[in-house]
C-alpha positions in Angstrom: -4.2 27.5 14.5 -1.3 25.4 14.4 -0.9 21.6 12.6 -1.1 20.0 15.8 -4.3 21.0 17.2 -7.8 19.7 16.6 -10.7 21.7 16.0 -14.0 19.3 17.1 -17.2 20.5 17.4 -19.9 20.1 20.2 -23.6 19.1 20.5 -23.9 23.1 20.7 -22.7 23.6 16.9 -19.9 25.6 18.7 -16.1 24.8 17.8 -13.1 24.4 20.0 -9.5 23.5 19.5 -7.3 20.3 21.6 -4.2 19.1 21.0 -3.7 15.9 18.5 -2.3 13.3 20.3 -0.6 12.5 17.1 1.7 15.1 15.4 2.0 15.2 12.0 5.1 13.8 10.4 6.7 14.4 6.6 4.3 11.9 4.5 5.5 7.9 4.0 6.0 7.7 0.8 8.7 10.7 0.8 10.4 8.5 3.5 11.1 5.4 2.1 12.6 4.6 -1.5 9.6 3.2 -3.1 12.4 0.5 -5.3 13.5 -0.9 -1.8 10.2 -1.1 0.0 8.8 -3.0 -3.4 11.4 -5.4 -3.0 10.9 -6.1 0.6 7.3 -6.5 -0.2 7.9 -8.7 -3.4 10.8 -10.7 -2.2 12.2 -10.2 -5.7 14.5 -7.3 -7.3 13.7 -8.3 -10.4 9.9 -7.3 -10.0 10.9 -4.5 -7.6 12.2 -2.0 -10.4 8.9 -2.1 -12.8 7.0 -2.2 -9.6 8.5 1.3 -8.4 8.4 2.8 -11.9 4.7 1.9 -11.2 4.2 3.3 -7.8 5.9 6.3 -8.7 3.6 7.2 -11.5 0.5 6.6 -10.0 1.6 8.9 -6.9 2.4 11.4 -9.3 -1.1 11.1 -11.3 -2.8 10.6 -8.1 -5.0 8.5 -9.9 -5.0 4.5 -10.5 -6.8 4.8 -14.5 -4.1 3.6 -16.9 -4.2 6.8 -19.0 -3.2 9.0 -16.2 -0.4 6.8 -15.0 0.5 6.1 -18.7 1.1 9.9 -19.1 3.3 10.0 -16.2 5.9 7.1 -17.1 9.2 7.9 -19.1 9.0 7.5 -22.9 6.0 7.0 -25.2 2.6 5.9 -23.8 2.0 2.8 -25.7 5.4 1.6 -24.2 4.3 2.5 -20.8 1.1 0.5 -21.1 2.8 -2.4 -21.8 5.1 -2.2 -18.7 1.7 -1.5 -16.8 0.3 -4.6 -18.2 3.8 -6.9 -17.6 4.1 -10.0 -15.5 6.7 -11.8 -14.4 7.4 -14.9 -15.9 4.9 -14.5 -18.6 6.6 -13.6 -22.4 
């Protein structure tokens, strides 16, 4: 069966295959630079990096627990919490 077809299934229990009006396309988040999308969404560069180190690390963990996204930041995981745990404007 090929990616853009359906299989539905009727009252019957039986199975049958129709085209998907929508064909699949590469995913979104290997599309856009996750740095320049933050920023657009932020309004601020200066919260945009952290934020995509962020965003990249939880898509790789695939996960949103700390540990996991901790473990998938650059250098050691105690310094990776506290960028988690940064704000802006706050010392």
């Amino acid at each position: 069966m090929s990616r853009d077809k359906e299989v539905t299934g009727d009252l019957m229990g039986g199975k049958r295959e129709r085209e998907n009006p929508i064909p699949r396309r590469s995913p979104m988040a290997k599309s856009i630079p996750m740095q320049r999308f933050l920023q657009a969404l932020l309004g601020d560069r200066k919260m945009a990096a952290p934020a995509a180190e962020i965003g990249r690390a939880i898509r790789a963990a695939r996960s949103l627990r700390q540990t996991e996204v901790a473990a998938k930041m650059r250098g050691k995981a105690e310094a990776a919490y506290k960028r988690i745990r940064w704000t802006p404007g706050r010392s």
